[in-house]
Structure formats: C-alpha cells, structure tokens
C-alpha positions as CSV (number, residue, x, y, z in Angstrom):
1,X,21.2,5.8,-15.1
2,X,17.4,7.8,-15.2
3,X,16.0,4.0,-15.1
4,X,18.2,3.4,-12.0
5,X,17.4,6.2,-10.0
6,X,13.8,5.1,-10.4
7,X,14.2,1.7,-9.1
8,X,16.2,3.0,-5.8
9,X,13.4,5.6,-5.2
10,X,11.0,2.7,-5.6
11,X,12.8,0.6,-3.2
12,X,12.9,3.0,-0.8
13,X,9.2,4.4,-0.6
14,X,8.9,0.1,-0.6
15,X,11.0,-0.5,2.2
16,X,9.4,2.5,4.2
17,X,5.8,0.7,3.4
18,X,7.2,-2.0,5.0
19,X,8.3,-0.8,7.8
20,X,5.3,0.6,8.6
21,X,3.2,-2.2,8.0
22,X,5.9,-4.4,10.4
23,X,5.4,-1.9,13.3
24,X,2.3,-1.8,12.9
25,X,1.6,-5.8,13.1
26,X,3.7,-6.1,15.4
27,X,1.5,-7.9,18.5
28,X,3.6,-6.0,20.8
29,X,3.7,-2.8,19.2
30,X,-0.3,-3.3,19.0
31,X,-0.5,-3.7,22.8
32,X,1.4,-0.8,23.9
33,X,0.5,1.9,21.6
34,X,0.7,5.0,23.6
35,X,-0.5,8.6,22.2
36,X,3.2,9.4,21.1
37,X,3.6,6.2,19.2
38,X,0.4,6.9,16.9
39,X,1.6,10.5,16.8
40,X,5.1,9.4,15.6
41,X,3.5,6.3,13.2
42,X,1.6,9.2,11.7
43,X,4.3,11.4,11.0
44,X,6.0,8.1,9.1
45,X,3.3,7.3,7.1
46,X,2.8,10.5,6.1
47,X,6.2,11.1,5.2
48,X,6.2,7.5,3.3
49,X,3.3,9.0,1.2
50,X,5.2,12.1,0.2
51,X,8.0,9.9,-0.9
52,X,5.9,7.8,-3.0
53,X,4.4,11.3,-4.5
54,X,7.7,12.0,-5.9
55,X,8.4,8.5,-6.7
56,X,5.3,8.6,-8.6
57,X,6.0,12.2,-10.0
58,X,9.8,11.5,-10.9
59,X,8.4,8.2,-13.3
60,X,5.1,9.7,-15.0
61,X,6.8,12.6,-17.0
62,X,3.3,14.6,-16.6
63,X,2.9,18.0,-18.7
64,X,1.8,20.5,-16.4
65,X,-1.7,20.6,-18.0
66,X,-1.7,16.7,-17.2
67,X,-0.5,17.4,-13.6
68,X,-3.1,19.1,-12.9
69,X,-5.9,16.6,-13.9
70,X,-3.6,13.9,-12.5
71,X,-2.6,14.5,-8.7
72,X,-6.7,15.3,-7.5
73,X,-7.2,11.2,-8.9
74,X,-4.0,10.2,-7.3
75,X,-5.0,12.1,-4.1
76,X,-8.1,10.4,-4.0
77,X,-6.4,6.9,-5.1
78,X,-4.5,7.0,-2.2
79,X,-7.0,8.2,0.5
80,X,-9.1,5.3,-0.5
81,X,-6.2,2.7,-0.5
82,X,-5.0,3.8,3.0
83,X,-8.0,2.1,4.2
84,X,-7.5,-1.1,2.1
85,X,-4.0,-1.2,3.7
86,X,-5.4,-0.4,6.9
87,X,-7.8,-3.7,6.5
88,X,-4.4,-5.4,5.9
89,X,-2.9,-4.5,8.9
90,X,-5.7,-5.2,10.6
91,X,-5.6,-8.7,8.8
92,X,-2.0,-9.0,9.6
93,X,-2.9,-8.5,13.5
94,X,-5.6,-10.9,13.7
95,X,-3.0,-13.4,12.1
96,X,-0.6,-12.8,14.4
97,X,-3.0,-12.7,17.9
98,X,-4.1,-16.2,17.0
99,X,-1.1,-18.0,14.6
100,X,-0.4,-20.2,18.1
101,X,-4.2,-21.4,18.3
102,X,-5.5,-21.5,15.0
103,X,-8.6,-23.4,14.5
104,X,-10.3,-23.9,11.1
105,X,-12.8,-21.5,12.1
106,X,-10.2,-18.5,12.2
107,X,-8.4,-19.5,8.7
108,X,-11.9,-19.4,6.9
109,X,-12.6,-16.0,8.7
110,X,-9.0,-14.8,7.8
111,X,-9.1,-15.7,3.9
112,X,-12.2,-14.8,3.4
113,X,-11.3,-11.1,4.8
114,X,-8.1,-11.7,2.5
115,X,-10.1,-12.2,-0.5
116,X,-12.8,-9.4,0.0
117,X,-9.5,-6.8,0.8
118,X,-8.1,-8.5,-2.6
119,X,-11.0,-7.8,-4.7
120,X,-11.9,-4.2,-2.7
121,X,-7.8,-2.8,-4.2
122,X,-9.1,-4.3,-7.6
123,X,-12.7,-2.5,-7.7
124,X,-10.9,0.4,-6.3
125,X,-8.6,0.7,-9.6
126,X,-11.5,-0.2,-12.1
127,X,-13.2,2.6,-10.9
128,X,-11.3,5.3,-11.0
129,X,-9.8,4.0,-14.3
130,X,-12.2,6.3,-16.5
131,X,-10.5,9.4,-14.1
132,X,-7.4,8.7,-14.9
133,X,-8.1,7.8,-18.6
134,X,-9.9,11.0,-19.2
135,X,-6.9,12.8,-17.1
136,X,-3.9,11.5,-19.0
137,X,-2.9,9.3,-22.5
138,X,-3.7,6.0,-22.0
139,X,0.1,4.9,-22.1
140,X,0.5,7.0,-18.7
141,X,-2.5,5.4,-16.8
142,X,-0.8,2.3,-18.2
143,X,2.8,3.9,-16.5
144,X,1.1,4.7,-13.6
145,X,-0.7,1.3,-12.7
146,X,2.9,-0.2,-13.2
147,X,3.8,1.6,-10.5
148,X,1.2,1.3,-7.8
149,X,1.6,-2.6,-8.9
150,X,5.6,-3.0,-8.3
151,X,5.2,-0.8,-5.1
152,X,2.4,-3.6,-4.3
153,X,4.3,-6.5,-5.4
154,X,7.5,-5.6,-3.4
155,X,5.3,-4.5,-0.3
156,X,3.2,-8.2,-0.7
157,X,6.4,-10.3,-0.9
158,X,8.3,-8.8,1.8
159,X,5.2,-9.5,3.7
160,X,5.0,-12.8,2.6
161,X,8.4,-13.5,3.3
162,X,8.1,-12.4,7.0
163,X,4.5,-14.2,7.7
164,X,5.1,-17.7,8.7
165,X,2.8,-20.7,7.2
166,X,-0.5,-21.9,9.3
167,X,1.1,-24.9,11.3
C-alpha cells in the first residue's frame, strides 16, 4: 500500500509538470500572456514544486540530521533545473511557431538546442553529485536520482506523446 501511495503522488506532481509545460507551449497561450496569466502560471508552478517537495520527502525516509544537509542541495537542484525546463519550453515554443514551415535549417537549430539542454540536466547532476554524496548514504542519492528520473521520464513521454513528428 506505502509503495502505492508513492506512485499516485508521483503521478500527480507528473501530471501537474505537464500541465504546465502544455500551457506554457501552447502558441496561443504564448501570444496572449497577460500579467494575470504569468501571475497565475506562477502560483502553479510553484505550487507543482511544493508537491514534488513532499513527493520527494514522503520517498527518501531522511533522518532529520540528513534533512538537514539534504533539502539546501535539493533547493539548489531545483533552482538550477527550472532553467533547464525553462530552455525546454522555450524549445517546445520554437517547435511549435515553425512545425507548418520547417526547413532543414530550423531542425538542425532545434536538435542541436535539444542536445546541449540534454547534456546541461546531465552536467547539472554530476555536479552536485559529491553534495548529495557527502549529504546522505549513497543508497539515498541513489533513491533520490530515481526519482528526479521517473518524474523526468513520465514528464518526457507525455511530451513526446503530444509533439507531433517533423512532416
């Protein structure tokens, strides 16, 4: 039952990523983004992060001692991968504004910013790895990483699954 609570709350903080990423993409959500619509996406995202807080809480088990080195890292984890994600909605815009007039030009200029966003969420782990290691057992960094990766995974295929194929 424990394991199955996880995997809802997972889903959900998932789900609200998604969301946010949709809206955000969205070309026509892009175009008419008034003051009260950033103020109101801001108030989602933030309240997507505190529910990935106690995602991430509810599935590490910390001792308090362990909290305590833990959450500054995860803080600063997360401040630095809200601007990868911000890169990939930016990505996801510039798909979308030219998907009807793609030229050859534009798909090299769109994976190579896929590929540099890739490798920028992988340097971003390897170096705060030594944090994390010197903040917790290696088994929990381990736990951890599993978790940033299935919230990744889910958020990448849902994407996926709504971002049609260069024609």
């Amino acid at each position: 039952m424990k394991q199955m609570k996880r995997h809802i709350g997972l889903a959900a903080v998932t789900t609200a990523w998604i969301l946010v990423l949709a809206l955000i993409s969205s070309p026509v959500f892009a175009e008419e983004k008034t003051d009260k619509a950033s103020s109101n996406m801001e108030i989602l995202r933030e309240k997507i992060q505190a529910d990935k807080k106690l995602v991430v809480a509810a599935n590490m088990n910390l001792t308090d001692a362990e909290a305590k080195a833990f959450w500054p890292i995860y803080q600063e984890y997360q401040t630095k991968l809200t601007k990868i994600n911000e890169r990939i909605t930016k990505l996801i815009v510039d798909y979308a504004q030219n998907y009807q007039t793609m030229t050859n030009e534009i798909a090299k200029k769109l994976m190579t910013e896929s590929m540099a966003v890739e490798k920028e969420r992988l340097t971003l782990k390897e170096s705060l790895m030594p944090k994390f290691q010197k903040a917790l057992p290696a088994i929990k960094v381990a736990r951890y990483y599993q978790i940033e990766n299935k919230i990744q995974a889910i958020v990448q295929y849902s994407l996926a699954d709504g971002i049609p194929l260069v024609e």
